[in-house]
C-alpha positions in Angstrom: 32.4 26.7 139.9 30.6 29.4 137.9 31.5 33.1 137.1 30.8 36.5 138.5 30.8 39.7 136.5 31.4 43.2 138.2 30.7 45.9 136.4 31.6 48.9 135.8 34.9 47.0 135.5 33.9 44.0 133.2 36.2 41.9 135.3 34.9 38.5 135.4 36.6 35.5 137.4 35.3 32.3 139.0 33.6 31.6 142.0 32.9 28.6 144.9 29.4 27.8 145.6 29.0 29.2 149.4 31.2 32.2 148.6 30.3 36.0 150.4 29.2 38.6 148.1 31.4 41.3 149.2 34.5 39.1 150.4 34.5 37.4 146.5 34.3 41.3 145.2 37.1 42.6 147.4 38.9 39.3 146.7 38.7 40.4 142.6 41.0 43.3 143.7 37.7 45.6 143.6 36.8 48.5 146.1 33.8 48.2 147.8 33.0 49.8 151.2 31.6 48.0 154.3 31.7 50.1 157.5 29.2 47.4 159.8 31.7 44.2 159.4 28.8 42.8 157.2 25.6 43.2 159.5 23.4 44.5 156.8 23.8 48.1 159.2 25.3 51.0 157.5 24.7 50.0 153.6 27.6 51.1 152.3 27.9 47.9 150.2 24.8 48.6 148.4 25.2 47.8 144.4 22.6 46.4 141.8 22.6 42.6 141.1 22.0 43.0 136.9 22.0 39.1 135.9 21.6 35.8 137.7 19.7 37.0 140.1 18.4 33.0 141.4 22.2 32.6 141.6 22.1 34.7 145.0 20.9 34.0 148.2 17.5 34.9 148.9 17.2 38.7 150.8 16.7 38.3 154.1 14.7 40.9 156.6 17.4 42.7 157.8 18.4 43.4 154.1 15.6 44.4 153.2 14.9 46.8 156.6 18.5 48.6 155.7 17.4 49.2 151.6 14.1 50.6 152.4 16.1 53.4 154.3 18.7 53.8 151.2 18.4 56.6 148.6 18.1 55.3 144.9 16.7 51.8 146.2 15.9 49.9 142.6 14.3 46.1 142.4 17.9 44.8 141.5 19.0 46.3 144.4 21.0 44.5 147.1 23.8 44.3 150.0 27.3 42.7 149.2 27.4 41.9 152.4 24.4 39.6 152.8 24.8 37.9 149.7 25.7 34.4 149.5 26.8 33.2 145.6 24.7 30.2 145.1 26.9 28.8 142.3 23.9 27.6 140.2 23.9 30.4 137.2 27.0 33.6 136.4 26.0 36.5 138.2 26.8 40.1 137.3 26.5 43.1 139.5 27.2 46.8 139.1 29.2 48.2 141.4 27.6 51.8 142.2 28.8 55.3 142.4 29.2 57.7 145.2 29.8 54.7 147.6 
């Protein structure tokens, strides 16, 4: 087990190795939009990983085809959705605005 940080909140809690992104967020009691059931398709899940970032899964092309046609696309930038907590370092992400 190993922790995940969500910020704005600064709520941190503990996480399986194997556990979803997004399900592990909305599991923490947090709001977080996904309108494609997690197919990396609409984006709305979009929020900057700002620590641990070799603790994720690796982004994978479908990812990466849906950010390149976000607004406000950043290097730290990533899907909830698509992510899968490796469980090898803490992670922190930012949960971001206008979601």
């Amino acid at each position: 087990m190993t922790t995940l940080t969500i910020l704005p909140s600064g709520k941190t809690f503990e996480f399986s190795a194997g556990a979803n992104l997004l399900q592990s967020i909305l599991d923490a009691g947090e709001k977080l939009v996904s309108k494609c059931g997690g197919e990396a398709k609409c984006g709305a899940c979009h929020l900057s990983v700002t620590e641990g970032r070799k603790g994720v899964s690796k982004i994978t092309a479908a990812e990466n085809a849906k950010l390149d046609t976000l607004v406000g696309i950043g290097s730290k930038s990533r899907l909830a959705c698509q992510i899968t907590l490796l469980g090898t370092e803490p992670v922190t992400v930012e949960l971001l605005s206008g979601i």
